[in-house]
N, C-alpha and C positions, 0 to 999 in steps of 0.2 A: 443358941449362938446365932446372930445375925450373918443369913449366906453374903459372900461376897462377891457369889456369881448372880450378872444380870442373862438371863437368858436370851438365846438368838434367836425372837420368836418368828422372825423373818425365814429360817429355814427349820425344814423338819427336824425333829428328836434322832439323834444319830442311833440306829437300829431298829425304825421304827416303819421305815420303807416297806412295800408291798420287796423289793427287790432283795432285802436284806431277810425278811421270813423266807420265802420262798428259798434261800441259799441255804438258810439254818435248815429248813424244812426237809432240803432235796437231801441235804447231806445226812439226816437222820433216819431218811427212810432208803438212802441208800439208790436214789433216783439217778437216773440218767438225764444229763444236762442240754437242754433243747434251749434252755432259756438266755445264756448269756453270750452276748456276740464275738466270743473267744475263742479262737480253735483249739480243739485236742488235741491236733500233729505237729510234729513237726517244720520246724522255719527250714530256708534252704541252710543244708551245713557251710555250705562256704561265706553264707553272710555270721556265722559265727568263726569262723575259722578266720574271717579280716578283722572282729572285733577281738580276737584274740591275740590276733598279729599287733594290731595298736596298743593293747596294753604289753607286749610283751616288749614294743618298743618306745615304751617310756609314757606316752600318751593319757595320763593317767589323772592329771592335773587339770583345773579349770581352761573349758577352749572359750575363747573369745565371748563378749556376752551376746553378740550378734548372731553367733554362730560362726563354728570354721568356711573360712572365705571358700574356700575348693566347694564344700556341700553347697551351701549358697548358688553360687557358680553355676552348681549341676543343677538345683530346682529351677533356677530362671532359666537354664538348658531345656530341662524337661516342659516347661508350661508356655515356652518361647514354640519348642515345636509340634506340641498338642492346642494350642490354641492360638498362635499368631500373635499372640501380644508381648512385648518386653517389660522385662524389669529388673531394673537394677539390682544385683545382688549386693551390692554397699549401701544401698538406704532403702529397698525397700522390700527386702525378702530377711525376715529373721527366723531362726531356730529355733523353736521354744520346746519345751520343758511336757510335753502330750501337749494335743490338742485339745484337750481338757486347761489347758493352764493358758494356750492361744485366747479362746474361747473368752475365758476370764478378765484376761491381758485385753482384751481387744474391749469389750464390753465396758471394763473399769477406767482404761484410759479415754474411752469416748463419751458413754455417757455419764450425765450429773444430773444433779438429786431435782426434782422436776419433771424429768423429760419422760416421755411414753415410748415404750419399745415393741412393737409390734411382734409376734412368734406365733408359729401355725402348729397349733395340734389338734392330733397328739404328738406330741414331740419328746426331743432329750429331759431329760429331768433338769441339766442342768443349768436352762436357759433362764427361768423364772428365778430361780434365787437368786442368781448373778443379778437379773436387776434389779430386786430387790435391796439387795445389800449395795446399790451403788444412792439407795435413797431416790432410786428412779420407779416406773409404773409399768409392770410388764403387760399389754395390750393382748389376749389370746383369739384367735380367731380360730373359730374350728371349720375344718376341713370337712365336707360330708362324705360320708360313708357310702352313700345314693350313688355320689357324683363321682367314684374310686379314690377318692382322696386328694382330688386335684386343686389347686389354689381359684377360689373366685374372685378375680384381679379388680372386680367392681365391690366387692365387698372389701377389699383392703381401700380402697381409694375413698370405701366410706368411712373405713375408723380411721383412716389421716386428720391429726388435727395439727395446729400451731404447736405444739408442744412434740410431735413427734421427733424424733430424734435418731431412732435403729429401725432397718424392716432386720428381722432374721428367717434366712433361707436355708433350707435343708435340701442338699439332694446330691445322689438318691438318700433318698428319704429314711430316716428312720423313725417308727416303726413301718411304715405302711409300705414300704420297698418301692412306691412310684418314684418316678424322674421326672426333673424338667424337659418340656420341648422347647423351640427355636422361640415359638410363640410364647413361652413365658417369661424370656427374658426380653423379648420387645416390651411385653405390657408392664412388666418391671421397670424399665427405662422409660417408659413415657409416664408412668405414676411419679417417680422421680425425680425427672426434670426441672432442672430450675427450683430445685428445693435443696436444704439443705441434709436432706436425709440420706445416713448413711444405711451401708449394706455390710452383713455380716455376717456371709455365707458359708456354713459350715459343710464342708464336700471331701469328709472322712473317706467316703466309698466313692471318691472319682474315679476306680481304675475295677470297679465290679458294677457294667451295666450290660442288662444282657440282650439275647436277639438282635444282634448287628446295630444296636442304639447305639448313640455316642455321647458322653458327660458333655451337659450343657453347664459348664463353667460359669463365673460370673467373668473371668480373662477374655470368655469369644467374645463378648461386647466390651466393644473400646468407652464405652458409655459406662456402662456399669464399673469397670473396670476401674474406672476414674473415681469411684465413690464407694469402690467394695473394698472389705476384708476379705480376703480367701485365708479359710483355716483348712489345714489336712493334717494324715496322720501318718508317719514313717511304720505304725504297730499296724495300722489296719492292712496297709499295704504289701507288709513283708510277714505277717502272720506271726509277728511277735508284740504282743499287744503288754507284755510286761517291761517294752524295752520304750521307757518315756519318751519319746522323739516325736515332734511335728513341725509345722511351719508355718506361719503368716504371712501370706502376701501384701502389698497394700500402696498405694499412692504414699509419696514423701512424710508429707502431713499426718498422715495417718498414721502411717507407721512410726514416725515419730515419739508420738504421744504412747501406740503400745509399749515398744519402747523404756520409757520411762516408767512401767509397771513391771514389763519383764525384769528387769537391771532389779529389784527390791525385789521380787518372788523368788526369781530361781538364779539369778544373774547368766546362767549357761545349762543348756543340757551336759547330759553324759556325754564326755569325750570320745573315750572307744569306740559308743555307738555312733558317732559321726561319724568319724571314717571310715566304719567299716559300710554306713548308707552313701560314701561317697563312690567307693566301688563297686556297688550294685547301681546307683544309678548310670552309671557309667556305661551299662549292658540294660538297652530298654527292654528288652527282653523279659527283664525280671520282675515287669510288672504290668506288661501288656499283655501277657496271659492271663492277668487274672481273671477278666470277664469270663474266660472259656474256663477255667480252673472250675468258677464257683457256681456257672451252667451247669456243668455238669453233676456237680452236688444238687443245685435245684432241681436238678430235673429225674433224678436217681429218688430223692426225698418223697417227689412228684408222684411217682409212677409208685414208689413203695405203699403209700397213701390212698391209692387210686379205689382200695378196696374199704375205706375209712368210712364213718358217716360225717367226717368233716368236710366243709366247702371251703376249698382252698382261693382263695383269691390271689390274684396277678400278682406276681415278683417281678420289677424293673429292673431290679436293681440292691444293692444291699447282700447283707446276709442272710436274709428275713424272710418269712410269708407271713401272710394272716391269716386264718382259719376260723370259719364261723359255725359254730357247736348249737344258739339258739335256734334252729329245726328240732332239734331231740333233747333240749334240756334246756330248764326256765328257769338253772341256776341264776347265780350272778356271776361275774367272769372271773371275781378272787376266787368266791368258794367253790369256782369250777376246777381252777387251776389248782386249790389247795388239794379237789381230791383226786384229781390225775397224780398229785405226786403220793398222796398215800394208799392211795388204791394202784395205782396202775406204774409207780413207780418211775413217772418221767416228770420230768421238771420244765415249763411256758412262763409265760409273762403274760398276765390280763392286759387286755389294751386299754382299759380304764386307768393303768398304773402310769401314761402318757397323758393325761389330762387329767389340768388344776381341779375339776371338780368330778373328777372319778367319773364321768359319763362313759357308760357301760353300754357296747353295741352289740356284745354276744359273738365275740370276737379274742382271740390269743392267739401270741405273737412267739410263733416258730423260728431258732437258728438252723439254718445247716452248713454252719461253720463249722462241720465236724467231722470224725474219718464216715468212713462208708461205713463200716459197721456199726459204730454207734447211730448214724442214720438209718440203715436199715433194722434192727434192733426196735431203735425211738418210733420207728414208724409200726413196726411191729405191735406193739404196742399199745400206741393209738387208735390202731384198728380195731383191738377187743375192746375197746371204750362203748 
């Protein structure tokens, strides 16, 4: 019988991911979960006790495709007083559906089939397909390992070409937990200038940077600002990472076009859970601790580790650390990670699984988005390794 399915050979085989064994994997041997950027505790009860209050009062139904105006409202509130810049919550702040479907939205309505998209990894998995399937060329520039991970501003300004179209910025960074400084959104804006090249800045973890740092937004420059997407995430913020909610910022134009992709994918998030993020944002409180919250997990993880033969490298920022294992073993960083989780019972992410061609630095990529005892446990752990 002749299949009638054409294969998508532009993204991977669903189940096929280093991210998807490793799950099958952890869950068989009964591991403990280091790997995925998901907390194991609890959200505050009161931001379910509001989303409970909104379904109890009727709120159940499709909210606007824009998003509810009130939430809107309150993110151009929140990003008005963290970074001095406005924006309109009628045209140019939308709701979306996670920032995973932002990401998408933002990607699909801007670029066409042609254009080069520039992306630094190791990075999200999800950057490279998206342009892929817009019949665009995703551009990878790697990040050295030498240099902690930081952008070489003279190396993006060499693979600019007439065809460029997207730069995409992470930070803080996933995996490698670096942040922007002051300094890289200057050289961001002078590479940019007077071109037509958009930004489409993904800053899930804008509210976990640590050591008195402060998220360098692509909002603090009015320059950038003018030519970025700002994507975040309402799950990474509020520690509910199953509740779809994020946001897009964006000049008129820009958001425009997202827009017209959102309205076809999801037309609206969850209702409930907008109102009930209308009322935490309301008390900034509830997400200006975070930095100090997730210090404190770093740095407990930190010290539990202290007696490990692992080299921890810097955390800026993120849920994340990196940890370099090649001093004591010439595995590779899958079959290292596979046998942490069958010898030793916890579960990592090789950081070759963040780059297109698996380049393997002898390097895995720790959460401690998790309680204290599973942290101390995991590190536990790690130490008989």
């Amino acid at each position: 019988m002749q299949s009638f399915v054409t294969p998508r050979s532009k993204l991977p085989d669903v189940g096929t991911t280093i991210f998807t064994v490793i799950g099958q994997l952890a869950a068989q041997h009964d591991a403990l979960n280091l790997s995925q950027g998901a907390p194991n505790f609890e959200c505050d009860p009161a931001l379910v006790d509001a989303a409970v209050r909104a379904m109890r009062a009727g709120h159940n139904q499709y909210a606007p495709m824009t998003g509810l105006a009130t939430l809107r409202q309150g993110i151009a509130n929140k990003v008005k007083r963290l970074t001095g810049t406005s924006y309109d919550a009628d045209d140019e702040v939308t709701v979306v559906a996670s920032a995973s479907q932002g990401l998408y939205a933002a990607i699909s309505g801007l670029v066409h089939p042609g254009d080069e998209v520039i992306y630094f990894e190791p990075a999200f998995d999800s950057y490279a397909p998206i342009v892929r399937l817009q019949g665009a060329v995703p551009v990878a520039i790697k990040l050295s390992a030498a240099a902690g991970f930081r952008v070489d501003w003279a190396q993006v300004a060499a693979a600019v070409t007439p065809r460029t179209r997207m730069i995409i910025v992470n930070t803080p960074h996933n995996p490698s937990a670096t942040v922007f400084a002051p300094s890289d959104l200057e050289q961001l804006a002078a590479l940019t200038r007077e071109t037509g090249i958009v930004i489409l800045s993904d800053e899930v973890y804008e509210h976990v940077v640590f050591d008195g740092g402060v998220h360098q937004s692509m909002a603090c420059s009015a320059e950038l600002a003018a030519r970025s997407v700002i994507v975040s995430s309402f799950g990474k913020s509020y520690h509910v990472t199953g509740w779809r909610v994020g946001y897009c910022l964006g000049p008129a134009p820009l958001t425009e076009e997202i827009r017209k992709i959102h309205q076809f994918m999801m037309f609206a998030a969850d209702t409930p859970m907008q109102y009930a993020f209308v009322e935490m944002l309301a008390n900034e409180r509830t997400y200006m601790g975070l930095s100090d919250f997730y210090q404190k997990k770093r740095d407990l993880f930190a010290a539990a580790l202290a007696g490990s033969r692992f080299e921890l490298l810097p955390s800026e920022g993120s849920f994340f650390m990196l940890a370099r294992f090649r001093h004591f073993s010439d595995e590779g960083d899958s079959d290292f990670v596979l046998r942490l989780i069958r010898d030793f019972r916890v579960a990592t992410i090789p950081l070759s699984a963040f780059y297109s061609d698996a380049t393997d630095h002898g390097l895995i990529r720790l959460s401690f988005a998790k309680d204290d005892a599973t942290l101390i446990e995991g590190a536990r752990r790690l130490c008989s390794v």
